[in-house]
N, C-alpha and C positions, 0 to 999 in steps of 0.2 A: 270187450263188448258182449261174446258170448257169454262169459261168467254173470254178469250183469243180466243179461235178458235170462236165463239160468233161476238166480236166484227171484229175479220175478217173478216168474212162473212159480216157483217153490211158493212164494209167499202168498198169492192169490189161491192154489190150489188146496194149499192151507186155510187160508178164511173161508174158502170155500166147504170143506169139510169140516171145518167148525161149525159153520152156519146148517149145515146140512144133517151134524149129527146132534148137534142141540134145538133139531129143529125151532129154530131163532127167524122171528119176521122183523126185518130192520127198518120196515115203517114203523114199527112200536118203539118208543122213545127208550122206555124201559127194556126192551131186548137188546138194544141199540147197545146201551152200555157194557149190559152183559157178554155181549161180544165183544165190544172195546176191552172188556177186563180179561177173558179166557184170552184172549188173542196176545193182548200185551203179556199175561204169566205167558203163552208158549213163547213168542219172541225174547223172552227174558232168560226160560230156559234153555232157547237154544244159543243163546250167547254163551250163559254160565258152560252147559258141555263145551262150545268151543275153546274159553278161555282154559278149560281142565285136559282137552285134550293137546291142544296149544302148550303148557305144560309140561303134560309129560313127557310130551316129544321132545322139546326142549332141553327136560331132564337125563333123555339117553345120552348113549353113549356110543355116538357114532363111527369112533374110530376103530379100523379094524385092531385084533387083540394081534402082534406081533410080537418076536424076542430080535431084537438089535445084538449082534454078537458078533466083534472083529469085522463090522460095517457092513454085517450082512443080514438079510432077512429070513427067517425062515417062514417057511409053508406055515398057514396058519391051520390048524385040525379043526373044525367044526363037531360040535358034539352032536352022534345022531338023533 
């Protein structure tokens, strides 16, 4: 529920500054749109970076790097 009220906020505070810095009057039918359009490219955008960071996280490699030797594990060294 918090993630949810969360990203609400995100989304209003965004229309909000869209509205605000395209100085856009949403009585005007024609600004109306133009909002509708910036607003839906950012909401589009910010899918696309998720699905890219989605991705690449996906792409790691999350297991630690180990050597298996006579059933045993050694210390793994981290490079500094």
């Amino acid at each position: 529920m918090k993630l949810l009220m969360l990203a609400a906020i995100l989304f209003f505070v965004a229309a909000f500054f869209i509205i605000s810095e395209q100085n856009l009057h949403l009585g005007n039918t024609e600004e109306m749109q133009r909002f509708v359009d910036i607003y839906y490219a950012w909401l589009t955008q910010v899918f696309e970076r998720g699905v890219e960071i989605t991705a690449y996280a996906v792409s790691l490699d999350w297991l630690p790097n180990t050597n298996v030797t006579n059933s045993t594990i050694e210390q793994v060294k981290w490079p500094d």
